[in-house]
N, C-alpha and C positions, 0 to 999 in steps of 0.2 A: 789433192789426193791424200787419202790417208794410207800407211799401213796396218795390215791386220791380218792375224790369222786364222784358220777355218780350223770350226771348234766342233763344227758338226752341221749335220744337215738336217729338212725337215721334210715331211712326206705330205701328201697333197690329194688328195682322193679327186677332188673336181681344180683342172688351172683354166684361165683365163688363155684364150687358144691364142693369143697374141702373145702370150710367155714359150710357147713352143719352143722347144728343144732345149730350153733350159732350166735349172735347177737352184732353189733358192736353199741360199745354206748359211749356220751361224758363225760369225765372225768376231773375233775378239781383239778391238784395237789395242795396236801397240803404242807407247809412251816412248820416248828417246833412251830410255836408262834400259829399256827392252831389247832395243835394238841392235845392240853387240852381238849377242848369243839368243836370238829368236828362231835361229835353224836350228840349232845344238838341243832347246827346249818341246816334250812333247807338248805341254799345255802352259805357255807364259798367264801367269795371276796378273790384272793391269785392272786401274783400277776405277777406267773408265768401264761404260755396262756394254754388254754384250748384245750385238744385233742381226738382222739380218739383210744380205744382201744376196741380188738377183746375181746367178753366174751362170754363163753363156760358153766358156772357154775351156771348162773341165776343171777347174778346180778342186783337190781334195782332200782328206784328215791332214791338219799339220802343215799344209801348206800356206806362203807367205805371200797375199796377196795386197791387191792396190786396189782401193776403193774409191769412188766418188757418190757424193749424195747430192740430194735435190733434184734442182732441173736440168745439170748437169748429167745426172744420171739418166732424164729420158731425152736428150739430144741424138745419140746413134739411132733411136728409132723413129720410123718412116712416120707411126703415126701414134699418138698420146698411149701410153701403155702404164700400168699401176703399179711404179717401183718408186723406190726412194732411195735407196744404195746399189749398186753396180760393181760389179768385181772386173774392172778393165785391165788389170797384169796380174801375173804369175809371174815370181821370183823364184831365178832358182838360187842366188845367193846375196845375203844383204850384207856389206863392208860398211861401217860407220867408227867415225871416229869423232867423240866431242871435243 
């Protein structure tokens, strides 16, 4: 699992009715040097690239979520679905200390 933050989200005119009820939105991973003060920050600069991922949970601006990619991310579902990232936690606060 990675962390990352939600940078924004995208609009969709036709979904794939197996993505029901949820919403895909962009995320911006976090780096360890990030991770101090990634609440206290509205948009952390990192300097891996930005992507998207499938959220189910309600995720939203600014908030610190927990990703998985791959095939990790279509295991929860019942039957083969077209994702590659997954937003599996909301934080509501992240303590690190290197």
């Amino acid at each position: 699992m990675r962390l990352a933050q939600v940078i924004g989200r995208t609009v969709h005119t036709i979904q794939d009715p197996s993505l029901a009820g949820g919403r895909f939105l962009i995320v911006s991973p976090l780096d360890a040097a990030q991770l101090h003060d990634c609440c206290h920050r509205a948009q952390p600069i990192s300097a891996q690239s930005n992507f998207i991922a499938y959220d189910n949970l309600g995720a939203g601006q600014g908030d610190i979520v927990g990703i998985v990619e791959g095939a990790e991310a279509t295991s929860p579902f019942p039957n083969p679905i077209p994702i590659d990232a997954l937003v599996t936690a909301v934080f509501d606060q992240v303590h690190y200390q290197p």
